[in-house]
C-alpha positions in Angstrom: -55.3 -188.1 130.8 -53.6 -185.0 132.2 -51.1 -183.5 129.6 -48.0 -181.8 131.2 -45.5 -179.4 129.5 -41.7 -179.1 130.8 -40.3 -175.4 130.1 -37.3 -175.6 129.5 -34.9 -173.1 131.3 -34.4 -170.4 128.9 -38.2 -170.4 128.3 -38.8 -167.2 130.8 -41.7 -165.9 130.0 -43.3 -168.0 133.0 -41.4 -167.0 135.6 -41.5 -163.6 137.7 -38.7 -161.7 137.3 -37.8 -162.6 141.2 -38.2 -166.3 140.5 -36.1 -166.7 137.5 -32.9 -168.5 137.4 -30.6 -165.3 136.2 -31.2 -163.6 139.8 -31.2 -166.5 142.0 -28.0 -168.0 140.6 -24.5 -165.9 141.3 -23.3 -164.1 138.5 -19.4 -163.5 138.5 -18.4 -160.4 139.8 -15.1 -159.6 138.6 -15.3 -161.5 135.3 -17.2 -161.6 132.4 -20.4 -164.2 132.3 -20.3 -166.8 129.8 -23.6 -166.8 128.6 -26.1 -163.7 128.3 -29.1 -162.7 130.4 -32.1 -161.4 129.6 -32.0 -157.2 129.9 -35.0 -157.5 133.0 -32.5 -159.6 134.8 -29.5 -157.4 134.0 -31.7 -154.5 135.3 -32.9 -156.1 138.3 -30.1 -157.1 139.5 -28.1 -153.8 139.4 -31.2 -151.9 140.1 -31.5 -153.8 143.3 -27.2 -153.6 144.2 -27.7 -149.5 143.7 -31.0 -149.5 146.4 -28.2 -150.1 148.8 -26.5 -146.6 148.1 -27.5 -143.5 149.9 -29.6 -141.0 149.3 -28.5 -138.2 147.2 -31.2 -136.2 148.3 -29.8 -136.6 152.0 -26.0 -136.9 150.9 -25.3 -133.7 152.8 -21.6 -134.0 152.5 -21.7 -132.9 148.5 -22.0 -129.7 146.7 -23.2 -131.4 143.2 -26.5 -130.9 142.3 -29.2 -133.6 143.0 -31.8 -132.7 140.9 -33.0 -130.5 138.1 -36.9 -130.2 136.6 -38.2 -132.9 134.2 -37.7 -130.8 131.4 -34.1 -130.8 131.6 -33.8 -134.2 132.6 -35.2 -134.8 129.3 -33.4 -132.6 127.2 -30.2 -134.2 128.7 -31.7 -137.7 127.4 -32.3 -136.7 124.4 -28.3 -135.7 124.2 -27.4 -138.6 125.9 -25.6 -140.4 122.5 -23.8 -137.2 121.8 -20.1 -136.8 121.4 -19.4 -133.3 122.7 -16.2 -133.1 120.4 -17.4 -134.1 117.1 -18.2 -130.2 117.1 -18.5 -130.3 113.1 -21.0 -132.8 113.1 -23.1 -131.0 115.9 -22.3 -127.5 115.7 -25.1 -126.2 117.6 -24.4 -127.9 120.4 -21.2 -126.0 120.3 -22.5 -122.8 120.0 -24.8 -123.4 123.5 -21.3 -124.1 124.3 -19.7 -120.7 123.7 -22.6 -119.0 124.9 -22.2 -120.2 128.2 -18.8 -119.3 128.3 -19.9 -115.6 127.1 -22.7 -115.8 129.6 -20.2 -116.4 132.6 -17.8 -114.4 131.3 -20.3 -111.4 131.8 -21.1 -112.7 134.9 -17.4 -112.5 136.2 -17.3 -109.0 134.8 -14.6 -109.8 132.1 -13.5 -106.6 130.0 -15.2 -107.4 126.7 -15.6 -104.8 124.0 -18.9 -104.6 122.0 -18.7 -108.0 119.8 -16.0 -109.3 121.7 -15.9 -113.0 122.4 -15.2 -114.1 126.3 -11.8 -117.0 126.2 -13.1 -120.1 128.1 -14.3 -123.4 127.7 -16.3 -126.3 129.7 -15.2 -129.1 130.9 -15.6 -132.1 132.8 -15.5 -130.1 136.1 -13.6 -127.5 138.2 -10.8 -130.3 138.9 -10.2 -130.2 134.9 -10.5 -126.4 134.8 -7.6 -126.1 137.4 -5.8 -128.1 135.6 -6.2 -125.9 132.3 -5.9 -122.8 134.3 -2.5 -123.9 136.3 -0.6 -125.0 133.1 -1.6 -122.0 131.3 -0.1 -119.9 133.7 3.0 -122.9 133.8 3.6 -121.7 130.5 3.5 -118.0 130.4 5.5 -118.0 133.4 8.1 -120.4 131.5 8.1 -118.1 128.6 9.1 -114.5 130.6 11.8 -117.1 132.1 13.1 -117.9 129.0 12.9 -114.5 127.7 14.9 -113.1 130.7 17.4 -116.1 130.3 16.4 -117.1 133.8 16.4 -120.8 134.8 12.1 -122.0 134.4 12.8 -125.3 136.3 11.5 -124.7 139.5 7.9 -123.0 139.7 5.3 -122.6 142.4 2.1 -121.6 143.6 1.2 -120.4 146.1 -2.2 -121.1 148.1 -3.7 -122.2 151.2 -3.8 -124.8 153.5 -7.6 -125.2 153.1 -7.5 -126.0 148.9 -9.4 -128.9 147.6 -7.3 -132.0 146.5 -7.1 -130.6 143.0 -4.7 -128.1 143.8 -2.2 -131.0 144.8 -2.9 -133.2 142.2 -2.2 -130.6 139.7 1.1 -129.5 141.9 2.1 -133.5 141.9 1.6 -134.1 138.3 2.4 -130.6 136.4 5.9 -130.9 138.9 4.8 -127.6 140.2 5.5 -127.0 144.2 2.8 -125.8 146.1 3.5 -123.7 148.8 0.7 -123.5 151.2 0.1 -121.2 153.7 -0.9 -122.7 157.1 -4.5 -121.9 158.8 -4.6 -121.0 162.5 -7.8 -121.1 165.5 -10.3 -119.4 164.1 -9.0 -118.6 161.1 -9.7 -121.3 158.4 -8.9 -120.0 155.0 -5.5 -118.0 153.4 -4.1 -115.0 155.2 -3.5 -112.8 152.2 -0.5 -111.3 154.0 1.5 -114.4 154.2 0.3 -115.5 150.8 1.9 -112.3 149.4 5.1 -113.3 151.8 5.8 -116.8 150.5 5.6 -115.0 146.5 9.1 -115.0 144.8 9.8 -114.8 141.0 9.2 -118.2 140.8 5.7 -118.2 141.3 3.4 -119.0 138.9 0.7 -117.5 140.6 -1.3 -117.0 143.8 -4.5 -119.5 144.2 -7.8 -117.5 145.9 -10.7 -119.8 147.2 -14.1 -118.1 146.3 -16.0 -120.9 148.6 -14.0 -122.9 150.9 -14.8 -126.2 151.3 -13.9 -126.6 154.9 -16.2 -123.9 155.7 -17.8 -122.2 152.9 -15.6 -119.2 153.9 -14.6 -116.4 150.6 -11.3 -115.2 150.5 -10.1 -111.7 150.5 -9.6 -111.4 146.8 -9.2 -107.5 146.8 -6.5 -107.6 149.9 -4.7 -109.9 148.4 -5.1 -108.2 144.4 -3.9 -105.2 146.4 -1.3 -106.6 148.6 0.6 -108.4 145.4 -0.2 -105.2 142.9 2.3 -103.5 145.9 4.3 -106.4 145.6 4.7 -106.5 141.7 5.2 -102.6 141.8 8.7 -103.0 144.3 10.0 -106.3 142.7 9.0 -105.6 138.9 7.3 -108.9 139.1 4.0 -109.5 137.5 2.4 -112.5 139.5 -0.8 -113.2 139.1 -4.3 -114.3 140.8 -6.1 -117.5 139.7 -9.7 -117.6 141.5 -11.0 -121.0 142.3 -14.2 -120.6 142.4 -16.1 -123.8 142.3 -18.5 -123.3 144.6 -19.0 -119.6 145.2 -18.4 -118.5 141.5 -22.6 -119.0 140.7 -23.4 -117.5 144.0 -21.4 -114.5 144.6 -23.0 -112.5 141.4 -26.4 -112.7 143.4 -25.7 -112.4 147.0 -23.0 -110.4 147.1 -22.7 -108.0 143.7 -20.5 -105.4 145.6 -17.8 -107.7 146.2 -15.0 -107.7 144.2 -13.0 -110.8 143.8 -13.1 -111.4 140.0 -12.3 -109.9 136.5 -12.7 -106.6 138.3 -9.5 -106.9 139.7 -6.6 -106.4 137.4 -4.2 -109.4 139.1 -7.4 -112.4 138.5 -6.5 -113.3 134.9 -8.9 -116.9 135.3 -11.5 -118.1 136.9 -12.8 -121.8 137.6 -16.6 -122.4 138.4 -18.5 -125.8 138.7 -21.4 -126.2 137.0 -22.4 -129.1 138.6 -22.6 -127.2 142.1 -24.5 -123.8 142.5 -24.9 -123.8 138.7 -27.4 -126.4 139.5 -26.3 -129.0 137.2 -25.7 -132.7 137.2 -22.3 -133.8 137.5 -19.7 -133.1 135.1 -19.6 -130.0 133.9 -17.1 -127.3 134.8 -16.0 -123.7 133.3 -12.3 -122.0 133.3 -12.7 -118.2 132.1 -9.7 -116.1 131.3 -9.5 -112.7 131.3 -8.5 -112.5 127.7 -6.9 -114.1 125.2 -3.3 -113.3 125.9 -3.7 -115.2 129.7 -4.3 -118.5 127.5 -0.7 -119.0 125.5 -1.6 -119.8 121.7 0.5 -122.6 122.0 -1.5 -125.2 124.4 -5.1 -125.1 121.7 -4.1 -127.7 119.4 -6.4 -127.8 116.5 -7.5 -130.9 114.6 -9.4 -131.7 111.6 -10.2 -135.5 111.5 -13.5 -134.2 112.7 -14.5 -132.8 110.0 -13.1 -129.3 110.1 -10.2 -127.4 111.4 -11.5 -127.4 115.5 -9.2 -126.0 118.3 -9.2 -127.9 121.6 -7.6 -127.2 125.3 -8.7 -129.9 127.5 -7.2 -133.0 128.7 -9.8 -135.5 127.6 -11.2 -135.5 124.0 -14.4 -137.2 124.2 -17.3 -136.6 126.2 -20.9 -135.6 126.5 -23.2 -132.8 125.1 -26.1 -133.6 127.8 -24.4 -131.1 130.6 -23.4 -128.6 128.2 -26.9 -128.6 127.3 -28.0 -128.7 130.6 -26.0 -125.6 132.2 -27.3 -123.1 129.1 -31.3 -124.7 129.9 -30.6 -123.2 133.3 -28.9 -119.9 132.4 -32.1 -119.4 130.4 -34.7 -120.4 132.1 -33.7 -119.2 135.3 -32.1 -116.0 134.4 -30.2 -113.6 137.2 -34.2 -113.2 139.0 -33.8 -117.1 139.6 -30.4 -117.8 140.7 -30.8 -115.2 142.9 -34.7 -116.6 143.8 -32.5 -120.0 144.3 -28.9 -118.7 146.3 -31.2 -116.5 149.1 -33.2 -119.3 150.0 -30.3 -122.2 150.7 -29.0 -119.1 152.3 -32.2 -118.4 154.4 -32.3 -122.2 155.0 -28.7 -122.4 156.3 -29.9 -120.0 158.6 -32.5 -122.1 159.9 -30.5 -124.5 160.6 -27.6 -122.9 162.2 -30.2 -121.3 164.6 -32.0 -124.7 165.4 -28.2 -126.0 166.0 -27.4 -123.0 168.1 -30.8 -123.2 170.1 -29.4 -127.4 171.2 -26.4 -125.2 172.9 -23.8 -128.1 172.2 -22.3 -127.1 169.2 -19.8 -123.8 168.3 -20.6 -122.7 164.5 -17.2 -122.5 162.5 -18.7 -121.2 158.9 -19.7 -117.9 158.0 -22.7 -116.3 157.7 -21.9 -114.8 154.1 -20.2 -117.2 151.2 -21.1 -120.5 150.7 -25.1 -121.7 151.9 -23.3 -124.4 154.4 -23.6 -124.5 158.9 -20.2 -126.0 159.2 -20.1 -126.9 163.1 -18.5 -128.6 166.3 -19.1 -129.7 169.4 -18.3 -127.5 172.3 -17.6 -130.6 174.5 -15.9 -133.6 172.9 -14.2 -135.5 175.7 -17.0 -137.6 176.0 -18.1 -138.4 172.7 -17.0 -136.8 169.5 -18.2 -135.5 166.1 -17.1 -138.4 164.1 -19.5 -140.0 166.6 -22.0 -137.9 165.7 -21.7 -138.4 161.9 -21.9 -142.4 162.2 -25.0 -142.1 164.2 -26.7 -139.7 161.4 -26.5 -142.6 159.1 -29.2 -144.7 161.1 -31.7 -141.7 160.4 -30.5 -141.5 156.5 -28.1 -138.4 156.8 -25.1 -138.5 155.2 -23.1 -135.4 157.4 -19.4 -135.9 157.2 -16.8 -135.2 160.3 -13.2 -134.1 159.2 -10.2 -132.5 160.9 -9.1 -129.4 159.9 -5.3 -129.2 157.9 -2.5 -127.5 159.5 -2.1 -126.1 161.7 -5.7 -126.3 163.3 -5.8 -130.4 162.4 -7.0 -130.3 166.4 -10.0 -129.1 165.4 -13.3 -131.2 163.7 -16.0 -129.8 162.4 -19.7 -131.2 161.1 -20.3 -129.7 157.7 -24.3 -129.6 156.2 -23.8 -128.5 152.7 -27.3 -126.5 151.3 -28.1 -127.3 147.7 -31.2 -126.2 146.1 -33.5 -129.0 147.2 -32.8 -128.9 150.7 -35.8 -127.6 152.1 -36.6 -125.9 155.1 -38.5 -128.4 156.5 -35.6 -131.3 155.9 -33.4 -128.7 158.0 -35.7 -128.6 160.8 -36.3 -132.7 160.6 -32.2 -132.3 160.5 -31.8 -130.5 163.7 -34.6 -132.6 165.3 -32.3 -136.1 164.3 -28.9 -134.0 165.7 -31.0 -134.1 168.8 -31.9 -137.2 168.8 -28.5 -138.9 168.1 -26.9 -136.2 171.1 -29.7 -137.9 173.3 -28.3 -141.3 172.8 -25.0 -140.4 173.0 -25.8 -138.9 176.4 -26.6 -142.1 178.0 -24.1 -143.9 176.1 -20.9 -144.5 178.1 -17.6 -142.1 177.6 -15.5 -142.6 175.1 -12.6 -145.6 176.8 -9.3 -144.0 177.1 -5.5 -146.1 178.0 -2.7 -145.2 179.6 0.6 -144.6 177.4 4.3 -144.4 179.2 6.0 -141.7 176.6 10.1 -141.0 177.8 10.5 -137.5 177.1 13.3 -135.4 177.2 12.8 -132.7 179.8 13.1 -129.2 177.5 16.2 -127.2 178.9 18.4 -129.8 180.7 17.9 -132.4 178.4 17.1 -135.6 181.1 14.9 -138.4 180.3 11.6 -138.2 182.1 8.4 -140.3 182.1 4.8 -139.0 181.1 2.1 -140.7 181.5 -0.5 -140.0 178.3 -4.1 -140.4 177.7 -5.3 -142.6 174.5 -8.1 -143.4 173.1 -9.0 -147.0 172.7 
């Protein structure tokens, strides 16, 4: 006689993970589940949803790090369960805090005397340190308003065209207009000159890009220091320079030492870096340095003590965590100036290999520059058949992730490519890069062109004013 056994469903242990009930049955998406589910079924199932995300490794479109050496990735484990603001309860990670902030403080060239403490603080990324940054300067400006008995109801800032979102979103919701000074043909970042034209004594400050993101382009931070020092000296104004330096703040100080563009000019009273970009960290973690303590008003630290101890704070979360605090002073240790600089010549020397295999295919024109930012930012020189949005789709099929964007005013006619260099791009993935680009211009070669319609458009003629009709070319 042949004894059977029925397992009943919750009895598991018999069934691969594959077979079991929790992942061939539906679970709510947008709703809480009833009942609970084993944690191998809970991590299959969103283990298997995130295989369908990209690459980071081949997410050419960011500047955040993709990866950092085991050791770190352990340390930041380790700190995974702590809450960066109970600073009381772990006051050491605050201290690797405040050494960072000293650390890049010396690396901006900020005028500390011997002992002297640098002003600054981390946060959650350069979109948070603008923030910071913006209203400080909000307030002092408010201040000297007040003090004159001058209306403070109306600021601005000034900036260009090619500033990441942040800038708006701190424009939008600080109530703060930005004035932005257009970009032209080959010219994709601010023109100092107009910048210092659109300044009136309403202006909270002027906005430099150390690192544009369209192009990887610096600004002239010493014209423009210069430009609105001559300004300030006719007017008996005193508007300053906030440097955004997100992504060329960690490269600058190795590549290009002789520049000037930060504390060593007398107008730059804060800087913004990310940490998470070419200070080859994770995401989330950003750094806003001020000259010194008078460019931060006393008035926006509050200080608490449910923590423990009396603890100032300038940020516009409370809570988060230690692990990239950590991580940013594991790298400012361990690599030390000799690394950064080891790390920020070769993207550069890789960028170059790229932009040369790109320039050897003869379709494309290069927009970026050689010096700033390790990115090829390019176009196509003929895109009236097929065009570089095209060209981006395709890239996907090969694993690339290269984005395709117009330009903002007034050169939105033009679209460029952009292939961001990060530490672990290797010269080798840029030449299996250009050898894809190839590839993908092959096939659109014997693809057909791009279908285009016919549009009737009544126009008025220009100087007599009659009606005529023009026949216009669409794409369909």
């Amino acid at each position: 006689m042949v004894l059977s056994k029925t397992f009943s469903q919750s009895d598991v242990s018999v069934h691969s993970t594959f077979a079991s009930r929790y992942v061939r049955d539906s679970l709510p998406r947008f709703k809480v589940p009833e009942n609970s589910i084993p944690k191998e079924a809970a991590y299959q199932i969103i283990n298997d949803e995130l295989m369908l995300d990209g690459n980071p490794r081949l997410n050419l479109a960011s500047f955040v790090t993709t990866w950092m050496e085991p050791e770190c990735d352990k340390l930041i484990m380790d700190a995974i369960n702590k809450n960066y603001v109970d600073m009381d309860e772990y006051p050491v990670t605050t201290e690797l805090q405040n050494r960072c902030v000293n650390m890049i403080g010396h690396l901006f060239n900020a005028p500390l005397g011997d002992g002297e403490a640098a002003v600054g603080v981390g946060t959650v990324g350069s979109s948070e340190a603008i923030m910071l940054a913006g209203l400080a300067f909000k307030r002092k400006w408010q201040n000297k308003m007040k003090s004159l008995g001058k209306p403070c109801d109306k600021p601005n800032i000034v900036t260009g065209a090619n500033v990441q979102v942040c800038w708006e979103k701190f424009a939008r919701y600080f109530e703060v207009e930005l004035k932005e000074v257009k970009l032209r043909d080959g010219y994709y970042v601010m023109d100092p000159e107009k910048a210092v034209e659109m300044v009136d004594e309403n202006t909270i400050c002027v906005a430099a890009i150390l690192g544009s993101t369209l192009n990887g382009e610096f600004e002239d931070v010493k014209q423009l220091n210069d430009l609105l020092m001559k300004k300030n000296q006719e007017t008996g104004w005193d508007t300053p320079i906030h440097v955004d330096a997100a992504s060329g703040g960690f490269i600058a100080p190795f590549l290009y030492p002789e520049l000037e563009w930060d504390f060593r000019l007398p107008l730059v009273k804060s800087i913004n870096v990310s940490g998470h970009k070419y200070g080859l960290v994770y995401a989330g973690i950003g750094w806003v340095i001020w000259r010194n303590k008078e460019d931060l008003p006393e008035e926006l630290i509050f200080h608490i003590n449910y923590l423990g101890a009396d603890q100032p704070t300038f940020t516009l979360n409370f809570s988060k965590g230690s692990s990239q605090v950590i991580a940013q002073y594991y790298q400012l240790i361990r690599l030390g100036y000799e690394g950064y600089k080891n790390i920020m010549e070769n993207c550069q020397e890789n960028a170059m290999v790229l932009k040369e295999g790109l320039e050897k295919t003869g379709r494309f024109n290069i927009v970026s520059k050689d010096n700033g930012v390790p990115l090829v930012a390019f176009s196509l020189k003929d895109n009236s058949r097929h065009t570089e949005f095209e060209v981006s789709d395709m890239l996907r099929r090969f694993g690339w992730i290269v984005p395709a964007y117009t330009m903002p005013p007034d050169a939105q006619h033009v679209t460029v490519l952009r292939v961001v260099i990060r530490e672990d791009f290797s010269r080798t993935l840029a030449e299996h890069l250009v050898m894809d680009i190839q590839k993908v211009l092959n096939e659109l070669d014997m693809l057909p062109a791009r279908v285009t319609g016919k549009m009737v458009a009544i126009e008025k003629h220009p100087r007599n004013g009659v009606a005529v009709k023009k026949l216009k070319s669409i794409a369909l």
